[in-house]
C-alpha positions in Angstrom: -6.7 -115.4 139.3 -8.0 -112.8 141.8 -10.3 -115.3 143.9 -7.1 -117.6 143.7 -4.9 -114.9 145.0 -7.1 -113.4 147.7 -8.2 -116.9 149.2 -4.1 -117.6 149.7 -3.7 -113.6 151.0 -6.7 -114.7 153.7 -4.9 -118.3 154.5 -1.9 -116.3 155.0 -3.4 -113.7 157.6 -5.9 -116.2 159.1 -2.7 -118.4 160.3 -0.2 -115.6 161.2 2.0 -116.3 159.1 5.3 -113.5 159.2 8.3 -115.7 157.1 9.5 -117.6 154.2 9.2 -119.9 153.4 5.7 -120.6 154.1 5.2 -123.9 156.4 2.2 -125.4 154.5 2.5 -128.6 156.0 1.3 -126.7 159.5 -1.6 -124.8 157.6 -2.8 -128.1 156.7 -2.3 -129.4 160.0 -4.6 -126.5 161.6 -7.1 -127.1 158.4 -7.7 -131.0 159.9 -6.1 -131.6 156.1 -4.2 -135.2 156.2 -0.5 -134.9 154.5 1.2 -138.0 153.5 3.1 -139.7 151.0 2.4 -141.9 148.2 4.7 -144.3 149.9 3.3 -144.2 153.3 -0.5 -144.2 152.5 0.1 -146.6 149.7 -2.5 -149.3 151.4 -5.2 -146.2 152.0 -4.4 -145.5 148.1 -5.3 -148.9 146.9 -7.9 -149.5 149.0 -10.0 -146.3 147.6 -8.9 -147.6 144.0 -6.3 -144.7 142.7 -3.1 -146.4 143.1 -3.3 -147.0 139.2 -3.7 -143.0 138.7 -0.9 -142.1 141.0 1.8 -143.1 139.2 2.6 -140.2 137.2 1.5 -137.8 139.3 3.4 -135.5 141.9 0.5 -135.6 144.0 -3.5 -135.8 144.5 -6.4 -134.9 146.9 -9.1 -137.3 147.3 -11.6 -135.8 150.2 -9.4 -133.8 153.0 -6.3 -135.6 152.2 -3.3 -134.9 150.7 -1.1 -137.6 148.9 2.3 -136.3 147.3 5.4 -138.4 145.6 8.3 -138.8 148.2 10.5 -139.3 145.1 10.0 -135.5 144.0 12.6 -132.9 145.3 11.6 -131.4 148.8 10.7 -128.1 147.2 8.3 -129.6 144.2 6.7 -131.0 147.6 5.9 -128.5 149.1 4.4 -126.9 146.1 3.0 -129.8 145.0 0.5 -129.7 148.9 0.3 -126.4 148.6 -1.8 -126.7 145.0 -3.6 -129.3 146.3 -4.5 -127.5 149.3 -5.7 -125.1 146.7 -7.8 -127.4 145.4 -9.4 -128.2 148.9 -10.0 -124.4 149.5 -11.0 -123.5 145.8 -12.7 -126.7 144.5 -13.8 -129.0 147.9 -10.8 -131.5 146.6 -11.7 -134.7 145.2 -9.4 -136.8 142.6 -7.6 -134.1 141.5 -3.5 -134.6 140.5 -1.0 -132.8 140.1 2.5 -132.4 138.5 4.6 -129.3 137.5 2.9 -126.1 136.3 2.3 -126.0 132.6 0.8 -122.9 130.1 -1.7 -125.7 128.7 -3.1 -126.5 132.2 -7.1 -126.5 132.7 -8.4 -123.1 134.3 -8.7 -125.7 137.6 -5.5 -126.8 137.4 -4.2 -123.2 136.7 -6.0 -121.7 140.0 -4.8 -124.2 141.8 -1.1 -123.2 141.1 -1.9 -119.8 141.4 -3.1 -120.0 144.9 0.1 -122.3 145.1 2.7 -119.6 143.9 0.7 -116.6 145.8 0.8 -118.9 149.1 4.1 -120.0 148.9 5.9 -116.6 147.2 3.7 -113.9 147.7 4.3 -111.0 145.3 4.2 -107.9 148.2 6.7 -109.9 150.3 9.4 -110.6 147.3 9.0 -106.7 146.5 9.4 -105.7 149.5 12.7 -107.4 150.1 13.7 -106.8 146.7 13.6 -109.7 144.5 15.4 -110.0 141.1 15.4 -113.3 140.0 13.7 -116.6 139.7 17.0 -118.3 141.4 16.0 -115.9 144.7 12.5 -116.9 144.4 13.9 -120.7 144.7 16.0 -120.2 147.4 13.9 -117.7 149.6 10.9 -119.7 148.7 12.0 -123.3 149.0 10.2 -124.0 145.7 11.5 -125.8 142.3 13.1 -123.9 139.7 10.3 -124.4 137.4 7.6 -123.1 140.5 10.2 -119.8 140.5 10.6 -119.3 137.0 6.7 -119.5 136.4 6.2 -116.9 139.9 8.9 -114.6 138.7 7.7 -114.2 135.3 4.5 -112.8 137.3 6.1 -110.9 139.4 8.7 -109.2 136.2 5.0 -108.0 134.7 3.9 -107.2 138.4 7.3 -105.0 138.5 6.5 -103.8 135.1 2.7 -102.3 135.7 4.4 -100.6 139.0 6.6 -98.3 136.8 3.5 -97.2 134.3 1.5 -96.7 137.4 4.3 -94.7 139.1 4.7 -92.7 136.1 0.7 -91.9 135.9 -0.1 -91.6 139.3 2.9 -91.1 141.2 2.8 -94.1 143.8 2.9 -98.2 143.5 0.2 -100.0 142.2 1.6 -103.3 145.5 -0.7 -102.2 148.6 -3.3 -101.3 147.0 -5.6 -103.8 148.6 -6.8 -104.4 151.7 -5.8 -107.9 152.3 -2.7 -107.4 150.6 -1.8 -104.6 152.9 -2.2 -107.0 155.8 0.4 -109.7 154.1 2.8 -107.0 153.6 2.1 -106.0 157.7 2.3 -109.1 159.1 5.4 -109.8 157.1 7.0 -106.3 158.1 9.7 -107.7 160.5 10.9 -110.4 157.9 10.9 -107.7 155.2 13.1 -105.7 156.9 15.5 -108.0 157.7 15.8 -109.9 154.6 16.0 -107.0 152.0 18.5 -107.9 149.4 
């Protein structure tokens, strides 16, 4: 969780990023990270031998490219390249496929969609505007419902710790680190004029 969540903290100040949603087509750009569809690298697909594999799958890395399903909703897209960008930062790529997060995922598959959800939704930047439901995440987020659902959840026990660590020692427990600090700077501006 925490490597996960500091890695996307670090992508997000390395490439200036200051609003949501979070373009990670253009972080993949500035990466050297090939983006395309299933549909449009379909002859690059079968040529390497994973067309067979694709099928049921929302997306997949093999080396520094990243193939996603053009069928899926523009939001499950975006999440979809942002956890396989994950697995390019986290686990040097390779064969790796995705589809919406589940509870029973492999601890690979489940950093991956945590660096996913931290990149695309960071928790200091919904507090700060003042989140209070998945359907906001969605929206503000331009992620699926399920993406939301599974990053609020987080950010409900996130909300939770705050008020037990307010009570014991009188401040908020968001800030705390250094890098998170830096999100919640660079995002400042947005902050303050998107607070709900």
């Amino acid at each position: 969780y925490q490597k996960s969540r500091d890695v996307s903290w670090q992508i997000l100040i390395d490439h200036g990023i200051t609003q949501l949603p979070v373009k990670v087509s253009e972080i993949c750009k500035a990466k050297q990270i090939k983006v395309t569809s299933y549909e449009k690298g379909g002859k690059l697909i079968k040529d390497c031998g994973l067309f067979q594999n694709t099928v049921n799958s929302d997306g997949f890395t093999f080396g520094r490219m990243i193939f996603y399903n053009e069928q899926c909703t523009v939001p499950r897209q975006r999440f979809t390249v942002a956890h396989e960008l994950g697995h390019i930062l986290l686990h040097n790529g390779g064969g790796m496929y995705n589809r919406e997060p589940s509870a029973n995922d492999s601890p690979i598959e489940q950093e991956a969609n945590v660096f996913a959800s931290r990149l695309l939704a960071p928790a200091c930047v919904l507090w700060g505007i003042g989140v209070t439901s998945a359907q906001q995440i969605s929206e503000i987020c331009n992620i699926s419902m399920q993406s939301a659902e599974f990053r609020f959840k987080r950010l409900a026990e996130l909300f939770e710790r705050e008020k037990q660590f307010i009570r014991k020692y009188h401040k908020s427990c968001f800030l705390l680190s250094p890098l998170e600090r830096a999100v919640y700077h660079q995002f400042s501006d947005y902050i303050n004029r998107h607070k709900l």
